[in-house]
C-alpha positions in Angstrom: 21.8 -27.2 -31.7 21.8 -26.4 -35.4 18.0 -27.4 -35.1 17.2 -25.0 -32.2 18.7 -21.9 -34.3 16.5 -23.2 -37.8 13.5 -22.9 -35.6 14.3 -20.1 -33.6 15.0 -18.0 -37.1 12.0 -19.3 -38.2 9.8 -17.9 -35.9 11.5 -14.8 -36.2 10.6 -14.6 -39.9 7.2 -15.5 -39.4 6.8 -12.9 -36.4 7.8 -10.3 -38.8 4.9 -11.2 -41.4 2.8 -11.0 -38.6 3.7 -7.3 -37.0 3.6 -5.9 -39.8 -0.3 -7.1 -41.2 -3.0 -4.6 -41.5 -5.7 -5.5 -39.9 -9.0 -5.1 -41.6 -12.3 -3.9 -41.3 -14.7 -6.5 -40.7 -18.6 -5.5 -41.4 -21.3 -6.9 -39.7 -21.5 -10.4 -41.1 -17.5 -11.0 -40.3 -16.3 -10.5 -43.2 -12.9 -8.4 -43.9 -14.4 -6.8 -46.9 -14.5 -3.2 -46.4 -12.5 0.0 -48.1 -8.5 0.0 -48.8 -6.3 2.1 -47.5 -5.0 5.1 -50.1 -2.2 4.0 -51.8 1.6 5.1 -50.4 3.8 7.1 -53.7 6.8 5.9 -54.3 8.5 8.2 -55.9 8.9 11.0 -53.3 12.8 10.0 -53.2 13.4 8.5 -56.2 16.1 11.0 -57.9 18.2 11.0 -54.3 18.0 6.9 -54.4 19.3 7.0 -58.2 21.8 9.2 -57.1 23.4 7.0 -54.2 22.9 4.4 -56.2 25.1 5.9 -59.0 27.6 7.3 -56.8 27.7 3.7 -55.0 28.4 2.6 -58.7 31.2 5.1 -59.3 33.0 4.3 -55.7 32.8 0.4 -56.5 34.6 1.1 -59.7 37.1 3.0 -58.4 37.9 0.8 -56.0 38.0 -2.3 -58.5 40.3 -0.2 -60.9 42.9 0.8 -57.9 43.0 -3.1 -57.1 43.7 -3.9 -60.9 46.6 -1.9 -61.1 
């Protein structure tokens, strides 16, 4: 049984490489050469992802400190 679960989660890994590949532009002679997409920015939400994360920080201390005493 435990066998039968490994496999089945390993499919389900590799399933998830495979939805989510680009496919490419093959020229004439088959090749997959061709012109890359633009590149996606990153930092459209970085200042609201620093700020969970900080106030994630300040709510896991908190916590810790109210346990402590």
């Amino acid at each position: 049984m435990k066998n039968i679960s490994k496999i089945s989660l390993l499919i389900l890994m590799l399933c998830n490489f495979i939805c989510l590949a680009q496919p490419g532009d093959e020229d004439n002679n088959g090749g997959l050469e061709g012109n890359d997409p633009a590149p996606t920015p990153i930092n459209g939400k970085l200042i609201l992802l620093a700020l969970a994360g900080i106030l994630y920080a300040i709510y896991l201390y908190k916590n810790h400190y109210k346990k402590q005493a």
